[in-house]
C-alpha positions as CSV (number, residue, x, y, z in Angstrom):
1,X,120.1,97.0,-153.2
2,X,123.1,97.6,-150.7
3,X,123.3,94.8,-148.0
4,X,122.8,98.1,-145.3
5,X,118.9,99.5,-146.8
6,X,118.3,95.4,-147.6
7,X,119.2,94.6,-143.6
8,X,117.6,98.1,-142.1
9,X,114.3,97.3,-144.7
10,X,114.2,93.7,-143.3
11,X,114.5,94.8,-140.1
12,X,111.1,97.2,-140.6
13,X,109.6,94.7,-142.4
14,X,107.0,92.3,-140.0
15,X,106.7,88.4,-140.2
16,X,104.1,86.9,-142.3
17,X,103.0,90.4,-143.7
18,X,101.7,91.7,-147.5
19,X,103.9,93.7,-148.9
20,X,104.1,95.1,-152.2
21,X,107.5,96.4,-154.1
22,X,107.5,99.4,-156.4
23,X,110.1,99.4,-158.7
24,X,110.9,96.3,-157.4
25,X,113.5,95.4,-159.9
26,X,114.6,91.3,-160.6
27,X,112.4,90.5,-157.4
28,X,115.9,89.9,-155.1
29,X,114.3,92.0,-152.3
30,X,110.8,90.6,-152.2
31,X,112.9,87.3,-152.7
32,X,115.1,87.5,-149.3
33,X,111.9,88.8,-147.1
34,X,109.9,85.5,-148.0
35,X,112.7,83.3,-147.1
36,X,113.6,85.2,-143.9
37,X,110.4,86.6,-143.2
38,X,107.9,84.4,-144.6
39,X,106.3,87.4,-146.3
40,X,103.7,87.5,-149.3
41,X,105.2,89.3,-151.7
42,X,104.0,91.3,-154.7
43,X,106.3,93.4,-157.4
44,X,105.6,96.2,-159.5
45,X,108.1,96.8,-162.2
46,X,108.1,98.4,-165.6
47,X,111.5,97.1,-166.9
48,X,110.9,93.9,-169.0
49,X,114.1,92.6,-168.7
50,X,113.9,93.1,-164.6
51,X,110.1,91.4,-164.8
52,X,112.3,88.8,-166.3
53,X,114.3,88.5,-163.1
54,X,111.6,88.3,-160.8
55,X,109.8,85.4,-162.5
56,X,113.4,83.7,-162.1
57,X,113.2,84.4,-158.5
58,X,109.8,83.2,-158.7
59,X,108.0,86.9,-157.1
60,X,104.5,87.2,-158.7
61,X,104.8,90.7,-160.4
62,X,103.0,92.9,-162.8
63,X,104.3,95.2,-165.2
64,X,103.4,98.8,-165.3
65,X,104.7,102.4,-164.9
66,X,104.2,103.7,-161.3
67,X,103.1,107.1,-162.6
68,X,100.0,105.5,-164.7
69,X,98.6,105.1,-160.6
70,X,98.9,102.8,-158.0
71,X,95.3,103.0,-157.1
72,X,93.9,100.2,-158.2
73,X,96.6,98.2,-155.7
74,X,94.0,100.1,-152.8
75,X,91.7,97.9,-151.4
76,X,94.4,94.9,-151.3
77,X,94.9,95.0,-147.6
78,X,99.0,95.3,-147.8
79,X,100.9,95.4,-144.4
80,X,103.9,97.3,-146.4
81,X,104.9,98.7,-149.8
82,X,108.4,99.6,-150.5
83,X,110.1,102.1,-152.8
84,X,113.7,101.5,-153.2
85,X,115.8,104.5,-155.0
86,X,112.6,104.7,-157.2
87,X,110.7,107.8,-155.7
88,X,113.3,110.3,-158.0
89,X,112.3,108.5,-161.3
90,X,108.8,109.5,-161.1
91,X,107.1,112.0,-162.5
92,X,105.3,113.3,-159.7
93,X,106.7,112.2,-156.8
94,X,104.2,113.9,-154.4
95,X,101.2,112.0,-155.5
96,X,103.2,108.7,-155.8
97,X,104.4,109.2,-151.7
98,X,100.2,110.1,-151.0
99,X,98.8,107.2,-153.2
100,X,101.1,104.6,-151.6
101,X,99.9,105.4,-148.3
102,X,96.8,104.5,-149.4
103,X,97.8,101.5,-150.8
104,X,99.6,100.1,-147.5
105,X,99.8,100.8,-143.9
106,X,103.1,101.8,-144.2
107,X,105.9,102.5,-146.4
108,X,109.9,102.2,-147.1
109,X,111.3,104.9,-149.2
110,X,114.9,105.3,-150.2
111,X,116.1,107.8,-151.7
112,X,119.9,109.1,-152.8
113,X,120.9,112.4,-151.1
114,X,121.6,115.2,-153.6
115,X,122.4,117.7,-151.1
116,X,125.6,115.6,-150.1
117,X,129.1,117.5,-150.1
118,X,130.6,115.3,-152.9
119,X,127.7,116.3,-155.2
120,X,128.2,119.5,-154.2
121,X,131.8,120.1,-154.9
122,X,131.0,118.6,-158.4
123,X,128.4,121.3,-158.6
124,X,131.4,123.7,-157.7
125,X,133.1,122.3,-160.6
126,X,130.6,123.5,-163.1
127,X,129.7,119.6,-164.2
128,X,126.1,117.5,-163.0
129,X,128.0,115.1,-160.2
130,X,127.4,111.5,-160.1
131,X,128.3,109.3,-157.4
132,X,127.9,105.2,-156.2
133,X,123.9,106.4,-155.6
134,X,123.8,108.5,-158.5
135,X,126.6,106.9,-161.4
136,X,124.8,107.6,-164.3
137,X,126.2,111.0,-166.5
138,X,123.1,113.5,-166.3
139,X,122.3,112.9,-170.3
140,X,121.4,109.1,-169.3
141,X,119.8,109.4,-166.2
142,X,116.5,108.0,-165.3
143,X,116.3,110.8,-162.2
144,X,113.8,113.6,-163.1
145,X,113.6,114.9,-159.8
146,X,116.5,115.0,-157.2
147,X,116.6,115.8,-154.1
148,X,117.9,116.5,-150.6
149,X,116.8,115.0,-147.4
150,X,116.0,118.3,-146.2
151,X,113.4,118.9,-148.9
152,X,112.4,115.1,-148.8
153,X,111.8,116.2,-145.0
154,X,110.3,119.1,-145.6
155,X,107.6,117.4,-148.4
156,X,106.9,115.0,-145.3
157,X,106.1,117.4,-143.2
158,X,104.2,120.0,-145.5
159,X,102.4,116.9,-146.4
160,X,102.0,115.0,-143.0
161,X,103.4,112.1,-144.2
162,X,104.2,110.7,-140.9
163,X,108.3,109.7,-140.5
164,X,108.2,107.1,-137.9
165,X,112.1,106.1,-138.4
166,X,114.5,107.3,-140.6
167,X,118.9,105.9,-141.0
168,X,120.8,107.6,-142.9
169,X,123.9,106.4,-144.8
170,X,127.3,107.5,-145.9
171,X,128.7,106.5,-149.6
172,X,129.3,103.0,-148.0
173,X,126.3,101.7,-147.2
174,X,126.7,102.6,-143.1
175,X,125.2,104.6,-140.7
176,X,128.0,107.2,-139.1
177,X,127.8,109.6,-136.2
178,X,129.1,112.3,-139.4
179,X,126.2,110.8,-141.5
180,X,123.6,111.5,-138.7
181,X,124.9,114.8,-137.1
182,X,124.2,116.7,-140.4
183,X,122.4,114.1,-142.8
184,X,122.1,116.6,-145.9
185,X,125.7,117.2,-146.2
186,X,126.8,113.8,-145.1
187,X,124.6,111.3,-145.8
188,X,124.8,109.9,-149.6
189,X,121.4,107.9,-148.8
190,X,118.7,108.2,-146.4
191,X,115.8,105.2,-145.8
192,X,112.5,106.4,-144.3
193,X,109.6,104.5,-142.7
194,X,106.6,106.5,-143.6
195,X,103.2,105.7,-142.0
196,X,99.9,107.4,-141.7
């Protein structure tokens, strides 16, 4: 995670709070809001190697495939759940957004832009476009379903998944007035606050 979404999600993120990690990766998130934030932390990641990381940075976490549920993580009374540049990996994105409201009060999703204009011109090119958000080449990709800000939007608001604050961010990691005049063509990454 970019020092920009790690600040912004620290920022959202309340002292002394539960919060649990989807896709949390080596733990290094979960790791900097118990030091700074004295949070309880819980991680969720699939990736043996990454599980691997978070013991290292000593973040209790348990393996598993976010689209097998997140369900059973219900009734565990978290503050915040976070979803970094994981919610295009899944399977079925939808549910995931609806079943992690349940899980916590509130949630941080990240997600990489594919409506930007430099994966766009690639488009115009006749090749799938990577970029710093997206670098891997389409036939090693673990993206199933991209998407824009607008439809990410759009989902949120078909769904009434509540947007209480949203940044978005250009290719280096910083908010712009470019980035936030007209997001979807200018923004490589948006971060969303999602409550209930």
């Amino acid at each position: 995670m970019n020092r920009s979404l790690e600040t912004i999600v620290t920022e959202w993120v309340s002292d002394n709070s539960k919060v649990i990690d989807f896709g949390c990766g080596d733990g290094s998130l979960l790791k900097s809001l118990a030091d700074s934030k004295s949070i309880i932390g819980y991680g969720v990641e699939n990736d043996p190697n990454k599980i691997h990381g978070c013991i290292k940075n000593g973040i209790s976490v348990v393996q598993q495939d976010i689209d097998q549920g997140l369900l059973e993580y219900k009734n565990m009374d978290f503050d915040m759940a976070i979803m970094a540049s994981s919610i295009q990996c899944l399977r079925k994105p939808k549910e995931a957004l609806q079943n992690i409201l349940e899980v916590a009060n509130q949630c941080v999703i990240t997600l990489p832009n594919f409506g930007n204009w430099e994966l766009r011109t690639g488009l115009l090119k006749g090749k799938m476009p990577s970029s710093s958000q997206l670098p891997a080449r389409w036939y090693e990709t673990k993206n199933l379903h991209l998407c824009t800000i607008a439809d990410f939007e759009e989902l949120c608001e078909t769904e009434h998944f509540n947007i209480l604050k949203k940044v978005y961010l250009n290719k280096h990691g910083n908010t712009s007035w470019l980035s936030d005049y007209s997001p979807n063509l200018f923004a490589a990454e948006a971060v969303y606050l999602l409550g209930k």
